[in-house]
C-alpha positions in Angstrom: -10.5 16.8 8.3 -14.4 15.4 7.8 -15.2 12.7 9.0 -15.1 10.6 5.1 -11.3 11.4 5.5 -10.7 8.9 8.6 -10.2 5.4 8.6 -9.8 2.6 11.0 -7.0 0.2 9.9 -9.6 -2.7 8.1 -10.7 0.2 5.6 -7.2 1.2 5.0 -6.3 -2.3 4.7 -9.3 -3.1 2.2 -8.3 0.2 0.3 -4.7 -0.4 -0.3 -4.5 -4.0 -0.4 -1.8 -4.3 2.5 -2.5 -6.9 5.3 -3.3 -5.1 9.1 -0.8 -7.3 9.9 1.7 -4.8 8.2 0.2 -1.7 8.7 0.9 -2.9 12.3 4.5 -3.1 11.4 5.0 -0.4 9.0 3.4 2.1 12.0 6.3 -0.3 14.7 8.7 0.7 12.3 7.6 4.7 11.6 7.1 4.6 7.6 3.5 5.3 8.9 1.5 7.5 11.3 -2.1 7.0 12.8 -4.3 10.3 13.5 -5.2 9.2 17.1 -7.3 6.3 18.4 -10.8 6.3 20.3 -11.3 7.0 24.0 -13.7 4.6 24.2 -12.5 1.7 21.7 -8.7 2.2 21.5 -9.3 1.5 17.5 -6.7 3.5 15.4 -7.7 6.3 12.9 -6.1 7.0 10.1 -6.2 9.7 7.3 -6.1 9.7 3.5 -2.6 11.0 4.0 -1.8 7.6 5.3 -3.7 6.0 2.3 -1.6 7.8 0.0 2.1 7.1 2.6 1.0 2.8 1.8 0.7 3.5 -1.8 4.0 5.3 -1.9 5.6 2.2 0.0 4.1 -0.1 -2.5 5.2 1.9 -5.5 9.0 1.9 -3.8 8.9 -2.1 -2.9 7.8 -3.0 -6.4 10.8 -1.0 -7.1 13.1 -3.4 -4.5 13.6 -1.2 -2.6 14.4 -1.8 0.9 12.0 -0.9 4.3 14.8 1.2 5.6 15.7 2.6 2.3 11.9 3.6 1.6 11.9 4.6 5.3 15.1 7.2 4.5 13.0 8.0 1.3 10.0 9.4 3.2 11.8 11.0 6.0 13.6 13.1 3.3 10.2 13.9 1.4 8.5 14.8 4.7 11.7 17.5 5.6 11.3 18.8 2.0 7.3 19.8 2.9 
């Protein structure tokens, strides 16, 4: 991964539209992972694979689906991979 590929949570925020407020949640609640956090800062990092996980759950609410439905939803595609 080079370093363009990481992300603290404002970036990923300011790239996907969603609030840090529910990154926050969506990582409580496992529909998202960070990469690891800084020794020295204790920020977050994040990848573009978590980019591209938020704009999957935004696809699937604008659908109606469900948190633990889109949460079964990407459980099942990560077993597939």
């Amino acid at each position: 991964m080079g370093y363009k590929d990481i992300y603290l949570i404002k970036d990923l925020s300011r790239m996907t539209g969603v609030s840090i407020y529910t990154i926050k949640y969506y990582l409580k609640m496992g529909l998202i992972r960070e990469s690891g956090r800084s020794m020295e800062t204790n920020f977050r990092y994040f990848d573009s694979q978590t980019a591209n996980d938020l704009k999957k759950i935004i696809a699937y609410k604008r659908e109606g689906l469900s948190l633990a439905r889109i949460l079964e939803l990407m459980k099942e595609e990560k077993k597939a991979i």
